[in-house]
N, C-alpha and C positions, 0 to 999 in steps of 0.2 A: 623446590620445584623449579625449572627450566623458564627461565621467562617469558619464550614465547607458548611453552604450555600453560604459562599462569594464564598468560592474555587470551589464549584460546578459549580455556575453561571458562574465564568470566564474558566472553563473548557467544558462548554456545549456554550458558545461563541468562542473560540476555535474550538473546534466541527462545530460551522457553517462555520467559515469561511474557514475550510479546504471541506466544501462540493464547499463552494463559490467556494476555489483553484482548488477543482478539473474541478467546471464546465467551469472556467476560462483555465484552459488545454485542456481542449478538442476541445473547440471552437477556441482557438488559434493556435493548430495544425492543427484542419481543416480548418481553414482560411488561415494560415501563409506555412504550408508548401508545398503546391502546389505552392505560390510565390518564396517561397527560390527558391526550386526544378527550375524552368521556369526560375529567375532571375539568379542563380551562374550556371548553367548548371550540366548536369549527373554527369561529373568526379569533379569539386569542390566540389559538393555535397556530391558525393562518399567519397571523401577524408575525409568531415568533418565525414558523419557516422563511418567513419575508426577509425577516432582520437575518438570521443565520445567513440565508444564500449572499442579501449585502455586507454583509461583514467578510465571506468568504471570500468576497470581489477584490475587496482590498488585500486579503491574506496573498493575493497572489502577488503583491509587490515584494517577496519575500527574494523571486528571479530564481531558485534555485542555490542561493548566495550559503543556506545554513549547511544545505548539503558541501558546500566547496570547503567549509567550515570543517567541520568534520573530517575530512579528506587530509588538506592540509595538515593542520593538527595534527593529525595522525603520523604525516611524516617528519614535521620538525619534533613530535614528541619523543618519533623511533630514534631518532638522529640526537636526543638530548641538548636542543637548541632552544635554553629558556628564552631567551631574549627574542625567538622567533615566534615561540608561544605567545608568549604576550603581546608582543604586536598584532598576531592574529587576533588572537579572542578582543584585546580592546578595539581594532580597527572596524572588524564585525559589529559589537556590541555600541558602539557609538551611532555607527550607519544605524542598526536597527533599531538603535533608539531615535533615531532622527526619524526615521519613517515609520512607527509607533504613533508618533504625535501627530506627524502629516496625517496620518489613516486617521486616528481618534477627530482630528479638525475636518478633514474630508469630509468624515460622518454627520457633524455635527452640520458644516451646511447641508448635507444630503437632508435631514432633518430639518432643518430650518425651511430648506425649497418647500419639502412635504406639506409644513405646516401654513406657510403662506400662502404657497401658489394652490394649494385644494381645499379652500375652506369650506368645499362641501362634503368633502370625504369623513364617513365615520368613525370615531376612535381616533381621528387622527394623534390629538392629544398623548394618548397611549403607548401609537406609533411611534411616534419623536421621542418619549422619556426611553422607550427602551432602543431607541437607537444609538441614543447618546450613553446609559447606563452599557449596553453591550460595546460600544465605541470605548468606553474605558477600558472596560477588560481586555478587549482588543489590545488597546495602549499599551497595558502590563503584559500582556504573553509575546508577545511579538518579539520583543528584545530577546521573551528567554529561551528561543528558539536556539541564542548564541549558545548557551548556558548547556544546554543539551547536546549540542554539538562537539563543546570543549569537553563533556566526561564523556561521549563516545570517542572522542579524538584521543583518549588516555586507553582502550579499549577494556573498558567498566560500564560495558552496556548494562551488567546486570542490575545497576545504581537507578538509570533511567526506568527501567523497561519495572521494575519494582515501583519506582514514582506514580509510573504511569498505571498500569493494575488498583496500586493502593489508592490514587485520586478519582479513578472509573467508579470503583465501587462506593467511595464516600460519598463522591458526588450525584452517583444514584439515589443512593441511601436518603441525603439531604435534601435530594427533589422527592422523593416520594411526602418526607415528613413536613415538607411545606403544604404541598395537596392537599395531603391527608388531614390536616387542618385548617384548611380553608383559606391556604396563601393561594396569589394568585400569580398573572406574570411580573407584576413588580417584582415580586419580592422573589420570583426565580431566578430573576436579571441580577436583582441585588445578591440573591447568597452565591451565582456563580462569581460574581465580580470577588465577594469575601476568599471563595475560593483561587481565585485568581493571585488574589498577593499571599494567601500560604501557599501556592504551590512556588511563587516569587522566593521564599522565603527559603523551600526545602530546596528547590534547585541550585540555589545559591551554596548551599549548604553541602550539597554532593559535590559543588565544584571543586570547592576546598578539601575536600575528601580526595578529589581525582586528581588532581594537581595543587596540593598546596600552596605553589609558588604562586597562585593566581591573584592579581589587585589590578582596580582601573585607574587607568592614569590617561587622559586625553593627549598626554605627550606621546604616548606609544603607537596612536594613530598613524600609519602608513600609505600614502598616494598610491605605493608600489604595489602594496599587497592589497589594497582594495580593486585596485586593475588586474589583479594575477583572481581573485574570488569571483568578478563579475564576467570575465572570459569564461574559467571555469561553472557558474553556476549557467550564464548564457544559456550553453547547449543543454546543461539541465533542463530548464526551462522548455525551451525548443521541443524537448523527447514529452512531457509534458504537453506543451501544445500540441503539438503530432497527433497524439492520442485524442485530444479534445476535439479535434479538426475530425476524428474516424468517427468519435461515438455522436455528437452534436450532429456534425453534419449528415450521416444517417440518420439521423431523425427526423431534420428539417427537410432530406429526400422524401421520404419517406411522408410527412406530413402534407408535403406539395403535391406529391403526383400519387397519394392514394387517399389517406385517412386518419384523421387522429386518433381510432379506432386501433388501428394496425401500429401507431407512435405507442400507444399506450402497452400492448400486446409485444410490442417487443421490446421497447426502452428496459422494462420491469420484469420480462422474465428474461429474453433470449441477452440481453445486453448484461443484467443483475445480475442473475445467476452464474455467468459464466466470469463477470468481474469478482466473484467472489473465490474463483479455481486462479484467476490472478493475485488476488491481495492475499490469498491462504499461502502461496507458491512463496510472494516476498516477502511476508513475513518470518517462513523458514529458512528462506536459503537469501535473505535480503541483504539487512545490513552489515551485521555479522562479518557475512562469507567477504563486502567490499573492504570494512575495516580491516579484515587478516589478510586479505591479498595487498591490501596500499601498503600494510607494516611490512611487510615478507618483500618487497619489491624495491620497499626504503629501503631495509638492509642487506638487498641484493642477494636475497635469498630463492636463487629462482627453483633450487631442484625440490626444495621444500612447499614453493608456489604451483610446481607442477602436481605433484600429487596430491598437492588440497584441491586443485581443479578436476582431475580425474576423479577425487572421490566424490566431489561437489554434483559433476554429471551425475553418478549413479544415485546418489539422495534426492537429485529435482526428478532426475527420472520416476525414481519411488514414490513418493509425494503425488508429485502432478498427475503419474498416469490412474493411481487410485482417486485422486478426485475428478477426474474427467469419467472413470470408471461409472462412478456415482452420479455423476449429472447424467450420463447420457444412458445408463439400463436403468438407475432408479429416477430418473428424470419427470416420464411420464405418470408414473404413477403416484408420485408427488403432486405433481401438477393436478391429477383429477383430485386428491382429497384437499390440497391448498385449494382451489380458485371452484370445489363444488360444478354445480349441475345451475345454468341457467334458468331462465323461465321456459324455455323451448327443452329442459332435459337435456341441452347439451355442455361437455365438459370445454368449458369456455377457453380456460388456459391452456389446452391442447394444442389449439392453433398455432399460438409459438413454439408449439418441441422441435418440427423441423428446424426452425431458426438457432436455437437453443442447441439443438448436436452439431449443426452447421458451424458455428463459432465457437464453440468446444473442442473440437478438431484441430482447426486453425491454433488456437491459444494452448491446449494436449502441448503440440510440437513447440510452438515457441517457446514453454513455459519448462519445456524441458531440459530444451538450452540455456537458462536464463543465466549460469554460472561465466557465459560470454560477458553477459550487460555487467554484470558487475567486476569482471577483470578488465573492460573498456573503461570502467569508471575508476577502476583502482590507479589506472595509469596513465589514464587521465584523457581518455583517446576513444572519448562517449561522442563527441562532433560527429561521428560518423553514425552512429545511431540517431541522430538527429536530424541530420542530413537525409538518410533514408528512409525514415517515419515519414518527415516532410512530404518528400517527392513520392513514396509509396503509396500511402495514403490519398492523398489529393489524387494520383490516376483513380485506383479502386473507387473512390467516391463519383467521380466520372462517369466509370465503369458501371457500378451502381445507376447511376440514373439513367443510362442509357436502358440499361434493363428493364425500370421500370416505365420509361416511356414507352417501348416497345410494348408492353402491357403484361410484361413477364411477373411475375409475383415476388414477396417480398421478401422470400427464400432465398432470391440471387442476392438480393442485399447483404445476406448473413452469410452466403457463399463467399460472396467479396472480399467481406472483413476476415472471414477466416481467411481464405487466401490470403489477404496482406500479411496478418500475424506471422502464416506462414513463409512468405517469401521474406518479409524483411526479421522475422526475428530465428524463426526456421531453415533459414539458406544465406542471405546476405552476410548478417553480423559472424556467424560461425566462418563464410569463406575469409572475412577480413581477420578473426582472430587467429584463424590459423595462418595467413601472411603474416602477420605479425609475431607470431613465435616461430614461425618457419617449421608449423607442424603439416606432415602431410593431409592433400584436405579428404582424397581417398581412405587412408585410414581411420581418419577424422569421423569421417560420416559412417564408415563399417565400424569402429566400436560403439558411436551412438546407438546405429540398427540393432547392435547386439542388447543392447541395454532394454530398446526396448521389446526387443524378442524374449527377454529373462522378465521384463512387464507382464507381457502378454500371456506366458508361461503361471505366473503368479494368479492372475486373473481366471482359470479357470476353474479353480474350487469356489471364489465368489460369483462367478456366473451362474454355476449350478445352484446355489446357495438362493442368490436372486431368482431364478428361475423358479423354483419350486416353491417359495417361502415369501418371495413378494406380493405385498396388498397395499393396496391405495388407503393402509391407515398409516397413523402417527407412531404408533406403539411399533407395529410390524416394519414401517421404516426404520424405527431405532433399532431395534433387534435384528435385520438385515447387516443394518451397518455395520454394528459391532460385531457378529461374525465373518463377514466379508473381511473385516480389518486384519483378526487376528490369524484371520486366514492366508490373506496378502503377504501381509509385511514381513513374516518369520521366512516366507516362502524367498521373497524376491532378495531378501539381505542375504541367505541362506547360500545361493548361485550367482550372486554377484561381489561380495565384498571378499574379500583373501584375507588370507590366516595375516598379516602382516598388518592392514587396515585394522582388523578384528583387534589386535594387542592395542594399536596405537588409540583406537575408541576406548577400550578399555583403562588404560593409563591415564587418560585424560578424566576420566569420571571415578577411579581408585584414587588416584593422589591426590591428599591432602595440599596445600599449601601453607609450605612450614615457617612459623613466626622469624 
């Protein structure tokens, strides 16, 4: 097998099983957490959402640095540059263990303040032991964020993205079986932390696998290339913030000049639901598609980078616009059998559907280009997605409040953020990548139309489908879906992919790779 076909296969294997992970999260949480919830009761409960959100606080010292990780990696590994490997991974893996311990210490005064300065607060006691028990566990993942980074940087996503599936469900498994006999939060604190140094253990384990050459040595540590990862992760970070400044600060709009009524109603559907037409998009067309454009780029392989981004378009195309499909015709009627009938008879979660297609739209378009973000990231030229989120964002947010002091509703809010999605990830980033390959941006934007004119083509035996077959049950959403699906997909691959694409998808999933 051709080595960059090996690398692909095991990155489009990767690819699945992070679809696997995600569908594995979702069913896990809709199973599992209404038990915790019933099982530890409200305030235990409370407490751990407490510790999670401060623990996350600190996760964000992270800067973006594992993603540069990765990246990197990727191009000294194309480039067969041991000595460059190594200085990466230990240069990384020292810092993040430096700031491990910082966080783990961090925590432990954040717990100590707790327990001193509120000696009337109850549970406090409680509060602190698992601040400090999840503060460890903290300790030990944080480094191995490197760890994951060095076998995607070999492109052996399939190693991780297996880790990650097989640890979701263990780790289910072994919260149910603490519940279920009558542990409480200690001891959930305590088996994730048990959990924590074997997944130390297996990661470690895949590294060696993906790079055998790998050992730490504090000699390897580099000035140079911890200044070359924290440029690089910076603007990570930055596109990160961006987004935090759209979805956060809509809310605190929104909180000030209406209701926390209308925070609640929208944060959770119109914001949730449609972040999850984002996280489905990057999970398929995410890391993957960056790792095989930074290797194809390393090796100066552009005619081969071009046509992975051509086919890239018509697959987010395909994807995206079947889930935006689904939020916005099966939307409502979701909404009335999820969120019921009030005390007044009315279907309560409705309120937010306008909001909900409003930002659906917006995210449709951006989410369809997204094969941009990740060839900005492959070559390293994301600053400008960052730059643009920044500055975009922050007007719309503006924009937004002007509307609602005006006493406009909260509709313009969801209009806004769509509109950003759509100006900066929908128009902006697409005019810059086309300067940047010196592609026409005219034809640029008429084969995107076409693309989704062969969407919209697809979509109409699932609109009939919905139309006639749709009901505000669970069952009859299932059974929409899945006709809709197999209705779509055969259709839109059918008049958009060519005989040429068709072979090279095939070869990739025929050929063995031979010992």
């Amino acid at each position: 097998m051709d080595s960059n076909q090996k690398h692909l296969t095991n990155l489009l294997k990767g690819a699945g099983l992070n679809v696997l992970n995600f569908g594995v999260a979702i069913v896990v949480g809709f199973i599992l957490a209404p038990y915790i919830l019933k099982t530890l009761g409200e305030r235990e409960y409370g407490i751990n959402v407490i510790v999670a959100g401060l623990v996350g606080a600190f996760s964000l010292a992270d800067l973006g640095i594992s993603a540069a990780v990765s990246r990197f990696f990727t191009v000294a590994y194309a480039q067969k540059n041991k000595e460059e490997c190594l200085a990466l991974s230990n240069t990384a893996f020292f810092v993040f263990l430096f700031l491990g311990v910082a966080g783990f210490l961090g925590l432990i005064i954040t717990a100590c303040g707790i327990y001193y300065l509120n000696p009337a607060m109850e549970d406090r006691l409680l509060l602190v032991m698992i601040i400090i028990i999840n503060g460890f566990t903290f300790c030990i993942n944080f480094p191995m964020n490197i760890f994951i980074g060095i076998v995607n940087g070999t492109m052996r996503q399939e190693l991780t993205g297996g880790q990650v599936v097989i640890f979701r469900i263990f780790g289910a498994f072994i919260t149910f079986l603490i519940l279920f006999s009558g542990g409480r939060l200690i001891a959930l604190a305590c088996a994730n932390l048990v959990i924590a140094l074997l997944n130390m253990i297996v990661l470690l384990k895949l590294v060696y696998i993906a790079f055998p050459e790998f050992f730490l040595n504090p000699s390897y540590f580099r000035k140079e290339i911890l200044l070359k990862l924290i440029r690089y992760g910076t603007f990570t970070f930055l596109v990160f913030v961006s987004g935090e400044i759209l979805n956060q600060g809509s809310v605190f709009i929104i909180s000030t000049l209406i209701n926390f009524e209308a925070v609640a109603l929208f944060s959770m559907i119109a914001m949730g639901l449609s972040s999850y037409l984002i996280n489905a998009t990057e999970i398929v067309m995410g890391n993957w598609l960056t790792s095989w454009l930074t290797l194809l780029y390393s090796k100066q392989d552009k005619e081969l980078a071009d046509k992975t981004l051509k086919l890239a378009y018509k697959m987010s195309t395909c994807f995206t616009t079947f889930c935006a499909f689904g939020l916005i015709v099966w939307g409502q009627d979701f909404l009335m059998r999820w969120g019921g009938k009030n005390d007044e008879g009315i279907y309560y979660f409705l309120k937010a559907y306008p909001c909900l297609v409003l930002i659906t739209i917006g995210v449709w378009i951006a989410q369809c280009q997204s094969p941009n973000t990740k060839y900005l990231y492959a070559i390293a030229k994301h600053s400008f997605i960052a730059y643009a989120g920044l500055i975009g964002n922050t007007l719309v947010l503006i924009e937004a409040a002007s509307f609602l002091y005006l006493g406009y509703g909260v509709e313009y809010v969801a209009g806004c953020i769509g509109f950003s999605m759509f100006a900066v990830r929908g128009i902006a980033v697409p005019i810059y990548v086309c300067l940047l390959r010196k592609e026409n941006i005219v034809i640029y934007f008429l084969r995107i139309f076409s693309y989704f004119g062969c969407a919209g083509i697809a979509c109409i035996i699932p609109y009939l489908i919905s139309y006639y077959l749709l009901a505000p049950n669970y069952l009859q959403l299932i059974l929409v879906g899945f006709l809709c699906s197999v209705t779509y997909f055969p259709v839109y691959l059918l008049i958009t992919i060519n005989k040429t694409e068709w072979e090279k998808i095939w070869n990739i999933f025929r050929t063995k790779e031979k010992d």
